[in-house]
mmCIF file of the N, C-alpha and C atoms, coordinates in Angstrom:
data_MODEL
# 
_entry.id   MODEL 
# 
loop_
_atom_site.group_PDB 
_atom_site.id 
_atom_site.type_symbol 
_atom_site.label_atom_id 
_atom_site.label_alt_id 
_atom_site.label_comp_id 
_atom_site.label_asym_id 
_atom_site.label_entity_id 
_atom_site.label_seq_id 
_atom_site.pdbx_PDB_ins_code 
_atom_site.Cartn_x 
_atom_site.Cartn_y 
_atom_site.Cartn_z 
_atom_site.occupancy 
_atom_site.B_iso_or_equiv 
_atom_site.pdbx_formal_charge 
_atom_site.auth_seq_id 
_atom_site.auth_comp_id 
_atom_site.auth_asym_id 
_atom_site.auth_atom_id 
_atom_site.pdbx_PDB_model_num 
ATOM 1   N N  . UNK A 1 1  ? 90.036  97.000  119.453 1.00 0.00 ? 1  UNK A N  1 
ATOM 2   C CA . UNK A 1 1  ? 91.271  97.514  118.910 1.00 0.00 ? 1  UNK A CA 1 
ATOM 3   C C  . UNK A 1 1  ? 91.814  98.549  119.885 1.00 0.00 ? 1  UNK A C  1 
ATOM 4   N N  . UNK A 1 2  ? 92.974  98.361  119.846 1.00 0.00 ? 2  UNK A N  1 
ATOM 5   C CA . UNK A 1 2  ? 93.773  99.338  120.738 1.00 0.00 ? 2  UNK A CA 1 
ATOM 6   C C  . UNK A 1 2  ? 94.376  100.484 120.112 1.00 0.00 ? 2  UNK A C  1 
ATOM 7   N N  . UNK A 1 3  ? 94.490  101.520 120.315 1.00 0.00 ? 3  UNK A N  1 
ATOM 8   C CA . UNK A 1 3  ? 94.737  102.833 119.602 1.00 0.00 ? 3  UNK A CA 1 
ATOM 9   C C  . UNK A 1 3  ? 95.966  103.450 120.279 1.00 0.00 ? 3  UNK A C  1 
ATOM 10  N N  . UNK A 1 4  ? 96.958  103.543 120.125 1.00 0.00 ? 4  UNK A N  1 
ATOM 11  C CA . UNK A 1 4  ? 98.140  103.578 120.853 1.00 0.00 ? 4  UNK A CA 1 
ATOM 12  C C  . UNK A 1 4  ? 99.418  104.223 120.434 1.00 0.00 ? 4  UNK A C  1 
ATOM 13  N N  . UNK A 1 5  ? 100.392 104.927 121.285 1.00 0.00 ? 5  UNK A N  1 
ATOM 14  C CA . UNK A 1 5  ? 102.016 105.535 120.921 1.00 0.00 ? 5  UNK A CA 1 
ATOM 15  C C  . UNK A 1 5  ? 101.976 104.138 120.841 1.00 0.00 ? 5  UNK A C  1 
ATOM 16  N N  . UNK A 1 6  ? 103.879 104.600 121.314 1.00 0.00 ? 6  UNK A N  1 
ATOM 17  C CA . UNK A 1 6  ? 105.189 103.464 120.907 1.00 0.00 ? 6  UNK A CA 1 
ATOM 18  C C  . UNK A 1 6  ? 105.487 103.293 122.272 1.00 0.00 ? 6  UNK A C  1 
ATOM 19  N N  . UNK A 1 7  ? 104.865 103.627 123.758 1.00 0.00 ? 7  UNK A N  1 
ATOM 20  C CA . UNK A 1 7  ? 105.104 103.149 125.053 1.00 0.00 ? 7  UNK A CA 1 
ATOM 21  C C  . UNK A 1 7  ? 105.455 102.027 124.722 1.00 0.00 ? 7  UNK A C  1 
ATOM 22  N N  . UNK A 1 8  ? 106.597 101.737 125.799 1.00 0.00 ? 8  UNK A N  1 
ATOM 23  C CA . UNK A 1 8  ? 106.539 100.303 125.847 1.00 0.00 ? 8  UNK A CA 1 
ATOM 24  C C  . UNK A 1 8  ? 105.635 99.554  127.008 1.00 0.00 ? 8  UNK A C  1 
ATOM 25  N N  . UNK A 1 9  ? 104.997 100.351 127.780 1.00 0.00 ? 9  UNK A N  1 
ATOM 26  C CA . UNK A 1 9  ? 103.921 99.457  128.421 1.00 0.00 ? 9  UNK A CA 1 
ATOM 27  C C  . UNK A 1 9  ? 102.782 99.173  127.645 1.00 0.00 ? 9  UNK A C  1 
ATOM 28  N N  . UNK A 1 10 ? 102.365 99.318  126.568 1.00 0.00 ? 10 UNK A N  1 
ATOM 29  C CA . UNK A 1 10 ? 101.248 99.134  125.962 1.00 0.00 ? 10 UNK A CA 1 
ATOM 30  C C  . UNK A 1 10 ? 101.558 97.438  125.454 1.00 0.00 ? 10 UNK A C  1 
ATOM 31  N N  . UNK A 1 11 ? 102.701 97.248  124.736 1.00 0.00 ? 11 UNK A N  1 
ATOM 32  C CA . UNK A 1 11 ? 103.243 95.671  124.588 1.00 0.00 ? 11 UNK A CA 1 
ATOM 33  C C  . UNK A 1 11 ? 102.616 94.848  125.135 1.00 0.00 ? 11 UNK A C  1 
ATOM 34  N N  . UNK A 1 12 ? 102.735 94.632  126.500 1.00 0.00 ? 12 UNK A N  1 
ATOM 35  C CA . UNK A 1 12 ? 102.334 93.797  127.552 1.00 0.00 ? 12 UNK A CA 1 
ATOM 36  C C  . UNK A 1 12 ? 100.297 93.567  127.165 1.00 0.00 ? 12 UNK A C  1 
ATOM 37  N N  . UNK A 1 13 ? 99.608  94.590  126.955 1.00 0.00 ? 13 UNK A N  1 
ATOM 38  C CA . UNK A 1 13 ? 98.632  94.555  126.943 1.00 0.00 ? 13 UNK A CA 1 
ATOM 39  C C  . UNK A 1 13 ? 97.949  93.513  125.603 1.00 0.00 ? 13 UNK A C  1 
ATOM 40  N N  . UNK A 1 14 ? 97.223  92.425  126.173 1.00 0.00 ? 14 UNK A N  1 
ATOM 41  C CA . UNK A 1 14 ? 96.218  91.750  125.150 1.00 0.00 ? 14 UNK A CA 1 
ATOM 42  C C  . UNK A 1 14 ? 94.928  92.242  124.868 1.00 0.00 ? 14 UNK A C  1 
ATOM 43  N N  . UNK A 1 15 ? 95.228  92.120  123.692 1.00 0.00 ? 15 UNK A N  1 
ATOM 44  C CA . UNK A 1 15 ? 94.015  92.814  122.140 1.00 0.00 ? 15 UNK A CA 1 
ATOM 45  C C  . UNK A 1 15 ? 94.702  92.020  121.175 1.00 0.00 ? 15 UNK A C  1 
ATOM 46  N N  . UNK A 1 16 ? 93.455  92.033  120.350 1.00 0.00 ? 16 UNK A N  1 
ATOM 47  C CA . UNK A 1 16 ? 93.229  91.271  119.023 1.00 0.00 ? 16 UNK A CA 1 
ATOM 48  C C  . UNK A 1 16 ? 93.920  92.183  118.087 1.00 0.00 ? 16 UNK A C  1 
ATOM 49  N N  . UNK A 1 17 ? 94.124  93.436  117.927 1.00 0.00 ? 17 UNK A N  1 
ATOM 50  C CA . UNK A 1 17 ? 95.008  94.304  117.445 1.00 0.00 ? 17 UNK A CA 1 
ATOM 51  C C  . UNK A 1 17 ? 95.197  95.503  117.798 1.00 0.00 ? 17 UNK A C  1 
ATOM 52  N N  . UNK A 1 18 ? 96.228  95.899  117.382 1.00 0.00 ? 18 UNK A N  1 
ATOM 53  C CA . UNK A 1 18 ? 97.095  97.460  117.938 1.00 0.00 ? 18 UNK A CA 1 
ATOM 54  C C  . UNK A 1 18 ? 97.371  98.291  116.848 1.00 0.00 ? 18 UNK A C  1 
ATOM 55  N N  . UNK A 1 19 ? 96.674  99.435  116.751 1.00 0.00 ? 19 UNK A N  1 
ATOM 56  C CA . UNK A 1 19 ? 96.836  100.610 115.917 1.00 0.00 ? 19 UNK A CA 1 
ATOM 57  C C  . UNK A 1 19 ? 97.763  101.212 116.299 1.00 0.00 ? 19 UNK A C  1 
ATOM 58  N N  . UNK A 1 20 ? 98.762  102.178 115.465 1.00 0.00 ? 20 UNK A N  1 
ATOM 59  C CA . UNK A 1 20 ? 99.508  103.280 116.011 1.00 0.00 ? 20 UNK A CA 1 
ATOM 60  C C  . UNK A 1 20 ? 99.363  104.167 115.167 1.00 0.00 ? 20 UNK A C  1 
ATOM 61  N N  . UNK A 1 21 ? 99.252  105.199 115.623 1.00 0.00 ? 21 UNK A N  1 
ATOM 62  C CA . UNK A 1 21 ? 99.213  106.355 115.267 1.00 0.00 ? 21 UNK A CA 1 
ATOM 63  C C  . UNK A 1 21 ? 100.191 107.291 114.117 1.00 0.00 ? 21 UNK A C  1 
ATOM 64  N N  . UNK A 1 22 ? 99.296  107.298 113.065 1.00 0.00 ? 22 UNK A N  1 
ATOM 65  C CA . UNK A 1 22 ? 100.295 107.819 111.543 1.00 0.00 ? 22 UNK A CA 1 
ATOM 66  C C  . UNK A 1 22 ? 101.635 108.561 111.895 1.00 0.00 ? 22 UNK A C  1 
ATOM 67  N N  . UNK A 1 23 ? 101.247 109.864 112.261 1.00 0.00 ? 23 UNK A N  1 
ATOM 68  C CA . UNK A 1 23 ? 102.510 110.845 112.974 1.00 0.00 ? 23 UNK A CA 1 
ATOM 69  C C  . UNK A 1 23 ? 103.319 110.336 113.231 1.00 0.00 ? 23 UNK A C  1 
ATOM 70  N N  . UNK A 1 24 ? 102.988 109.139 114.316 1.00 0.00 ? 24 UNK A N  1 
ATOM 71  C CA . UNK A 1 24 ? 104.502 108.353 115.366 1.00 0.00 ? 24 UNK A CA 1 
ATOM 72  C C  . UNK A 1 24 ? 104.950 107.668 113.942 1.00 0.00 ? 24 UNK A C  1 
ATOM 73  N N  . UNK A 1 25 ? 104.126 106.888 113.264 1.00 0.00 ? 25 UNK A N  1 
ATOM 74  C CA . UNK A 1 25 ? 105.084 106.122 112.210 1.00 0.00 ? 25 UNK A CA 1 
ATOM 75  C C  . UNK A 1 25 ? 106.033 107.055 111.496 1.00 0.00 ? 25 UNK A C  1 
ATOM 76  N N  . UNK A 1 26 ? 105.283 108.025 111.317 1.00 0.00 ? 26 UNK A N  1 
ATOM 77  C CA . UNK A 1 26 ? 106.240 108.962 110.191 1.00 0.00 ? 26 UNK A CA 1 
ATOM 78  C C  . UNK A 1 26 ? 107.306 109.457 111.255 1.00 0.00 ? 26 UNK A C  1 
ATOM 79  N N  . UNK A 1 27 ? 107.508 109.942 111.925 1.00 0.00 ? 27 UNK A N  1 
ATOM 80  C CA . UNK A 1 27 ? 108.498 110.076 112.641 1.00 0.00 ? 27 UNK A CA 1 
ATOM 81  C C  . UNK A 1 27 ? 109.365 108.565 113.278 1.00 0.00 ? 27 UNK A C  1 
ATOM 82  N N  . UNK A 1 28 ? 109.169 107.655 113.208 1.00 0.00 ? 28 UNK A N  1 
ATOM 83  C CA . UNK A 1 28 ? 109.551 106.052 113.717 1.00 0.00 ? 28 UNK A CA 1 
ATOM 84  C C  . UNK A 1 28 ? 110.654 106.167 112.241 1.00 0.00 ? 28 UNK A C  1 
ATOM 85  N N  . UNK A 1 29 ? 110.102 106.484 111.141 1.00 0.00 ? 29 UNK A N  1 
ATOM 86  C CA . UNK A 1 29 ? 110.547 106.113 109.748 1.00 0.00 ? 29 UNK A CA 1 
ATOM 87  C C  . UNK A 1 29 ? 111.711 107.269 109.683 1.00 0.00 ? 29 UNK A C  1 
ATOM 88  N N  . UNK A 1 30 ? 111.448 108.652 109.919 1.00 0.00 ? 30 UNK A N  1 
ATOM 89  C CA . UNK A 1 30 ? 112.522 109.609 109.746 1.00 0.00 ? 30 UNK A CA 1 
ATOM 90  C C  . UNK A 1 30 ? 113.500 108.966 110.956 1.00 0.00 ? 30 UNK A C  1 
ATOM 91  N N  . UNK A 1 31 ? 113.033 108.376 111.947 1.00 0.00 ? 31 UNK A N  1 
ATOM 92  C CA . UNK A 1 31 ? 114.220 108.058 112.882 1.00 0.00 ? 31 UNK A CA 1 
ATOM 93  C C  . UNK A 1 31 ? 115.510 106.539 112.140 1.00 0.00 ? 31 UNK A C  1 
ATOM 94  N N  . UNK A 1 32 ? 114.787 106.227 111.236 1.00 0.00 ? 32 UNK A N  1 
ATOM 95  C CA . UNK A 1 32 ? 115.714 104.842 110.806 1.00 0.00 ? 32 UNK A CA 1 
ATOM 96  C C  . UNK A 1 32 ? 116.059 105.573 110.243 1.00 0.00 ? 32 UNK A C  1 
ATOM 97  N N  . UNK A 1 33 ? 115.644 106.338 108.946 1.00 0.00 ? 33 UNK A N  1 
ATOM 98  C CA . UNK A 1 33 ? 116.563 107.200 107.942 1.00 0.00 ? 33 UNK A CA 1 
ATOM 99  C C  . UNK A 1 33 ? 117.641 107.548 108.511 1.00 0.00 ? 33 UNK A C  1 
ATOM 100 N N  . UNK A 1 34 ? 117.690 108.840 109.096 1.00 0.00 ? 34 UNK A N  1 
ATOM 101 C CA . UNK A 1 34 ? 118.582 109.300 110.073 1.00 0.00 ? 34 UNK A CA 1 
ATOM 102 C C  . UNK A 1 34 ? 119.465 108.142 110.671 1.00 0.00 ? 34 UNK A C  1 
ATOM 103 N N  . UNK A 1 35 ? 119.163 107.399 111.427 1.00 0.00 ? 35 UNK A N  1 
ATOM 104 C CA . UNK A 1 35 ? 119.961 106.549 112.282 1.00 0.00 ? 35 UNK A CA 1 
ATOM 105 C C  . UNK A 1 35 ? 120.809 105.825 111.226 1.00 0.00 ? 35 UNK A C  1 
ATOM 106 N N  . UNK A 1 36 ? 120.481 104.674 110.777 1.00 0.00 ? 36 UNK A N  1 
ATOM 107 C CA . UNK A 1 36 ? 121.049 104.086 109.178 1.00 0.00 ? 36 UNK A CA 1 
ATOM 108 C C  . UNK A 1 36 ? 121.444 104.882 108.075 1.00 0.00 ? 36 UNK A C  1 
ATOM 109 N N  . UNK A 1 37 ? 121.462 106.218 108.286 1.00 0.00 ? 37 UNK A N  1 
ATOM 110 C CA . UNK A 1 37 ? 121.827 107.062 107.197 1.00 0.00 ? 37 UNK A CA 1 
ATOM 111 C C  . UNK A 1 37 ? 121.256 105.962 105.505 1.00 0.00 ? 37 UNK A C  1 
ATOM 112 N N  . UNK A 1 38 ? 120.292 106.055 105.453 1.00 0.00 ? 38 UNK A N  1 
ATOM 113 C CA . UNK A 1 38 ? 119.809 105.660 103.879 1.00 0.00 ? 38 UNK A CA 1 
ATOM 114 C C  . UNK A 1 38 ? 119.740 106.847 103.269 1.00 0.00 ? 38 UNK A C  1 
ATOM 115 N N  . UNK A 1 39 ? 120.112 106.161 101.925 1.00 0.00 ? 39 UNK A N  1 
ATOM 116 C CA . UNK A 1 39 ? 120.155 106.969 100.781 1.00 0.00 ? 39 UNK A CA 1 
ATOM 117 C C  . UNK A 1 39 ? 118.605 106.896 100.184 1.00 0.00 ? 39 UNK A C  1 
ATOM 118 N N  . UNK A 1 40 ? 117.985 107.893 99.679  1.00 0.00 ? 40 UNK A N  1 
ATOM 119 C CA . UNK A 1 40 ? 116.775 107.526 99.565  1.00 0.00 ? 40 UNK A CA 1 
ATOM 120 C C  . UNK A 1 40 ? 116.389 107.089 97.892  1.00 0.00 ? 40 UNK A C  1 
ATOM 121 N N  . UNK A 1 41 ? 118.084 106.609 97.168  1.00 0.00 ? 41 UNK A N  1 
ATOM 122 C CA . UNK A 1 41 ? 117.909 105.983 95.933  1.00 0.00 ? 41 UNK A CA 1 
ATOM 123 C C  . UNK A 1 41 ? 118.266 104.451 96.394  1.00 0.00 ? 41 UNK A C  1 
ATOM 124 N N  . UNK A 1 42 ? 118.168 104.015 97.553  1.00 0.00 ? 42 UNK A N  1 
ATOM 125 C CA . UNK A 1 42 ? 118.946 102.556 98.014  1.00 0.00 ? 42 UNK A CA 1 
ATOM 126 C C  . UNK A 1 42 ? 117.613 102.043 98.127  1.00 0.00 ? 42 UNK A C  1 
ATOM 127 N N  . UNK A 1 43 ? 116.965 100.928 98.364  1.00 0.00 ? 43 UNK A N  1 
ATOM 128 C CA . UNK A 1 43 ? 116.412 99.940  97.905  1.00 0.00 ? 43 UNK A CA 1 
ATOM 129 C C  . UNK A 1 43 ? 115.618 100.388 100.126 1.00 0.00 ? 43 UNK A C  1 
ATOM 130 N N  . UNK A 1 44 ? 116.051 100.528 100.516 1.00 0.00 ? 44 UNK A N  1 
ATOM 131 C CA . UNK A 1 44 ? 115.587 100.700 102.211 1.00 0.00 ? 44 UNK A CA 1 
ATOM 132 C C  . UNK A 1 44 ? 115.046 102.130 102.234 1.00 0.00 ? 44 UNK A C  1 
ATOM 133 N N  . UNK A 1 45 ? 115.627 102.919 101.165 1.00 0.00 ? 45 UNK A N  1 
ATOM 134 C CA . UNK A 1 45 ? 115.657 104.455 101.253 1.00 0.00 ? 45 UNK A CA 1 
ATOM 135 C C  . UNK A 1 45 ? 114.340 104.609 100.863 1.00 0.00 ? 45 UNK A C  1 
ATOM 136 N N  . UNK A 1 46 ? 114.487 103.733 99.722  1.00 0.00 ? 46 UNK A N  1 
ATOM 137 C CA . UNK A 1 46 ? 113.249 103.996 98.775  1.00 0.00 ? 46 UNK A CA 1 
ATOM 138 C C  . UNK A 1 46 ? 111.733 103.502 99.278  1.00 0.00 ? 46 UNK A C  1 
ATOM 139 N N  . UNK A 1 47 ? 112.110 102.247 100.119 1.00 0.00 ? 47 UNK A N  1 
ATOM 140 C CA . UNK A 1 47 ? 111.145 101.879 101.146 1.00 0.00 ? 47 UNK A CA 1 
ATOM 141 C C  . UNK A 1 47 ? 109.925 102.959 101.923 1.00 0.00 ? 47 UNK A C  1 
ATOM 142 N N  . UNK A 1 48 ? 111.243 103.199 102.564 1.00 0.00 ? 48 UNK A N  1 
ATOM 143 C CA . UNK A 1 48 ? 110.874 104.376 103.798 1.00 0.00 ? 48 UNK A CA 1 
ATOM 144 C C  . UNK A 1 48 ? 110.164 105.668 103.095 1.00 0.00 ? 48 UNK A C  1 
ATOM 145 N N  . UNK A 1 49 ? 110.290 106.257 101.761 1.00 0.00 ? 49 UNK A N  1 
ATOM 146 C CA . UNK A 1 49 ? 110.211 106.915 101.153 1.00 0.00 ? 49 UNK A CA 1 
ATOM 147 C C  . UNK A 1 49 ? 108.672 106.902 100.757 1.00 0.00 ? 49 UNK A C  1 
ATOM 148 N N  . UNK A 1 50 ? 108.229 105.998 100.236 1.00 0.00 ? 50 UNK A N  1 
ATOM 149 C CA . UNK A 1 50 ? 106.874 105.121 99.669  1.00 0.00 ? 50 UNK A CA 1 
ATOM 150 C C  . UNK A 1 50 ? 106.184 104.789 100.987 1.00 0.00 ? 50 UNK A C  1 
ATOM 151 N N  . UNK A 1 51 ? 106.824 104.745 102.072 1.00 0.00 ? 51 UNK A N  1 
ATOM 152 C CA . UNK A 1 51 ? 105.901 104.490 103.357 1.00 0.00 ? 51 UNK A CA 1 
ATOM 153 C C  . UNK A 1 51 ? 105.199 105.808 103.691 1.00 0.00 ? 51 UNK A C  1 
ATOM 154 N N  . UNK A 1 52 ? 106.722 106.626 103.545 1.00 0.00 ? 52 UNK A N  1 
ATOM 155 C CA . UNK A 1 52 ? 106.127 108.301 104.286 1.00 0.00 ? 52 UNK A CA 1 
ATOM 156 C C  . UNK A 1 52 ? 105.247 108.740 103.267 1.00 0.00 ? 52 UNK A C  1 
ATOM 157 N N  . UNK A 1 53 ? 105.189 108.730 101.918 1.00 0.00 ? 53 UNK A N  1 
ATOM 158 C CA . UNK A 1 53 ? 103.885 108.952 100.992 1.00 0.00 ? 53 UNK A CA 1 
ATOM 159 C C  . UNK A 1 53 ? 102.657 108.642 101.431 1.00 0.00 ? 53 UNK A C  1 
ATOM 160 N N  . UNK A 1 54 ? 102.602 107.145 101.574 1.00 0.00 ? 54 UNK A N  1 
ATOM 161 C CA . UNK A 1 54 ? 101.376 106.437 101.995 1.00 0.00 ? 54 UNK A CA 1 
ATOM 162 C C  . UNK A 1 54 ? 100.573 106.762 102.809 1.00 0.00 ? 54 UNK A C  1 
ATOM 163 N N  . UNK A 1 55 ? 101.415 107.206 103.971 1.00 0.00 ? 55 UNK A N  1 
ATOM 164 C CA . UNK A 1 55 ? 100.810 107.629 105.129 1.00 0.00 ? 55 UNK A CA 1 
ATOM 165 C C  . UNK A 1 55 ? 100.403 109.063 105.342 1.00 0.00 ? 55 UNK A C  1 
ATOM 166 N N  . UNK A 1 56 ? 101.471 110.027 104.458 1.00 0.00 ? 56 UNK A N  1 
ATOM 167 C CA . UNK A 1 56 ? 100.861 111.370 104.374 1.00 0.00 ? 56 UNK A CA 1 
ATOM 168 C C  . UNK A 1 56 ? 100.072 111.441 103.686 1.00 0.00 ? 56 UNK A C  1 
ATOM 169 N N  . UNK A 1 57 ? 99.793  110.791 102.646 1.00 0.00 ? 57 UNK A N  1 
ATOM 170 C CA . UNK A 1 57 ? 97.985  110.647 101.674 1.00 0.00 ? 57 UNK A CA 1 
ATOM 171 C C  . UNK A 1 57 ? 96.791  110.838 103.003 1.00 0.00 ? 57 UNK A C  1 
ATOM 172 N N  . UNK A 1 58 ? 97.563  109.215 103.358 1.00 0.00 ? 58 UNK A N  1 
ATOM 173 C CA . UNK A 1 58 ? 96.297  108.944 104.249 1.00 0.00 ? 58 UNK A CA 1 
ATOM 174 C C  . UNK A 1 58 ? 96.076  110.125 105.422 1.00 0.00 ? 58 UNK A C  1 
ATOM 175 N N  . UNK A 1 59 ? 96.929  110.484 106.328 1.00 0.00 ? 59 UNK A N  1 
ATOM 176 C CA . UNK A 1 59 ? 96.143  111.490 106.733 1.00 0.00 ? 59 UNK A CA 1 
ATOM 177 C C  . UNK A 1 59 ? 95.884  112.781 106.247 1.00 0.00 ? 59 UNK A C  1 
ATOM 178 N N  . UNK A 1 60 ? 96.165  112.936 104.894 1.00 0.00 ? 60 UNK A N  1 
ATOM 179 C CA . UNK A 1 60 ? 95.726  114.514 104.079 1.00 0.00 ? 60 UNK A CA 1 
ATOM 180 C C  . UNK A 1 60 ? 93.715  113.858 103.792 1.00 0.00 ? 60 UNK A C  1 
ATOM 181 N N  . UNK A 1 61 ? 93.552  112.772 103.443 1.00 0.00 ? 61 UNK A N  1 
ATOM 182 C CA . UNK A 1 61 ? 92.041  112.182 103.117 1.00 0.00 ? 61 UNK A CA 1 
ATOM 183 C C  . UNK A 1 61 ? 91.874  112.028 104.192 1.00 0.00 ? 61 UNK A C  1 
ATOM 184 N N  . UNK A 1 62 ? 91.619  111.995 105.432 1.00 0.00 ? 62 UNK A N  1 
ATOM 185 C CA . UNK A 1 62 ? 91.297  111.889 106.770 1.00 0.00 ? 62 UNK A CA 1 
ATOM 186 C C  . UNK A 1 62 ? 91.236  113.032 107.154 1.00 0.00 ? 62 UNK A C  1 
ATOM 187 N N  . UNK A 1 63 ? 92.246  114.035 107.082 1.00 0.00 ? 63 UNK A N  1 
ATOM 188 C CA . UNK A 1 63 ? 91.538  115.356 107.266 1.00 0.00 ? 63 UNK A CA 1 
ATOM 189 C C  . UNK A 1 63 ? 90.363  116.102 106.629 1.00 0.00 ? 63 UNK A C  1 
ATOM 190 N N  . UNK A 1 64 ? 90.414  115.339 105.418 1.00 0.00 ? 64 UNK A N  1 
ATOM 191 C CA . UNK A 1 64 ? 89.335  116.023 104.348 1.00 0.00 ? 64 UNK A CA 1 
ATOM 192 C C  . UNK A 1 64 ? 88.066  115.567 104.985 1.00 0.00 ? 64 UNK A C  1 
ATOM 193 N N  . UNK A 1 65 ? 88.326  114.084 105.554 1.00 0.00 ? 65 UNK A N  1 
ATOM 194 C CA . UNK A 1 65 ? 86.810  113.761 105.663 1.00 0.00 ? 65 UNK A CA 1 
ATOM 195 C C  . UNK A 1 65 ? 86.498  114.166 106.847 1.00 0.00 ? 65 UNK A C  1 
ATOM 196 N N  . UNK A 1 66 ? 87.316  114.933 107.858 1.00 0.00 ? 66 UNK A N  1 
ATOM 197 C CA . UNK A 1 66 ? 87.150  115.278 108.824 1.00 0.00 ? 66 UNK A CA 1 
ATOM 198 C C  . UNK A 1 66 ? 86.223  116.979 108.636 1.00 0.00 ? 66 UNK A C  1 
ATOM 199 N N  . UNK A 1 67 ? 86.903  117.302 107.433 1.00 0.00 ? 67 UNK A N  1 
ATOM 200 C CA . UNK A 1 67 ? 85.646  118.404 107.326 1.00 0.00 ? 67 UNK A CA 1 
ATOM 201 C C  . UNK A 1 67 ? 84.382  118.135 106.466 1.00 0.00 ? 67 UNK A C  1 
ATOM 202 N N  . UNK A 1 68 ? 84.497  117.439 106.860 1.00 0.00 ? 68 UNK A N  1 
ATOM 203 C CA . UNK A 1 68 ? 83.141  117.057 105.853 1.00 0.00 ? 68 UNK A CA 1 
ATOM 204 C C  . UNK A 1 68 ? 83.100  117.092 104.318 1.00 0.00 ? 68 UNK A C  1 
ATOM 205 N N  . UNK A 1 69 ? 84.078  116.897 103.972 1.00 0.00 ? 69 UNK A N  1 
ATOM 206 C CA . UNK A 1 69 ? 83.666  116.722 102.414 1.00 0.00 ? 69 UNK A CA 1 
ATOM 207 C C  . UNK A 1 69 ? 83.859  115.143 101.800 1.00 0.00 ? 69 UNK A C  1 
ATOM 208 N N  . UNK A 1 70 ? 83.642  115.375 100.768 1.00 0.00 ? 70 UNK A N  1 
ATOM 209 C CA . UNK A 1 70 ? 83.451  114.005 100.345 1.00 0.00 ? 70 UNK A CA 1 
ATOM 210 C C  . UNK A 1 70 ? 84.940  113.557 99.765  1.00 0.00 ? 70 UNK A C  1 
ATOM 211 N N  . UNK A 1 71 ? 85.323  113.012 100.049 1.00 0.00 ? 71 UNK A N  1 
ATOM 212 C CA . UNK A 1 71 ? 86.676  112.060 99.578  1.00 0.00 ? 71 UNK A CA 1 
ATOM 213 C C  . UNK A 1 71 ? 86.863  110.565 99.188  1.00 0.00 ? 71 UNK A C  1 
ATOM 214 N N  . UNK A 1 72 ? 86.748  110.433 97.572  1.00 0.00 ? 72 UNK A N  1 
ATOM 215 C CA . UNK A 1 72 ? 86.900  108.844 97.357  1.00 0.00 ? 72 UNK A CA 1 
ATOM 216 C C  . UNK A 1 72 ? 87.205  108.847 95.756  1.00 0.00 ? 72 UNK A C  1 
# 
């Protein structure tokens, strides 16, 4: 697995799969908001909305388990 930004030289590279990095998504996602101006009661808004949740969970439990506690 490849662990990776949003370079675009990484594209070119073969692997069986490509991780990216939570942060860049959440910022990838505030950049469509912004750009498309969504409303975050519109059906895309609400999307993006439920993505940026998802992903700030996930790295708030990734930090946890990063100090050692137990998270599940």
């Amino acid at each position: 697995m490849l662990t990776a930004d949003f370079y675009s030289s990484y594209n070119n590279l073969e692997t069986q799969a490509k991780q990216r990095y939570l942060a860049h998504l959440l910022r990838e996602i505030k950049e469509v908001e912004e750009n498309d101006k969504l409303a975050p009661d519109s059906i895309d808004g609400g999307f993006c909305e439920g993505l940026k949740t998802v992903f700030k969970q996930t790295i708030d439990v990734w930090n946890e388990y990063r100090k050692g506690m137990k998270v599940l």
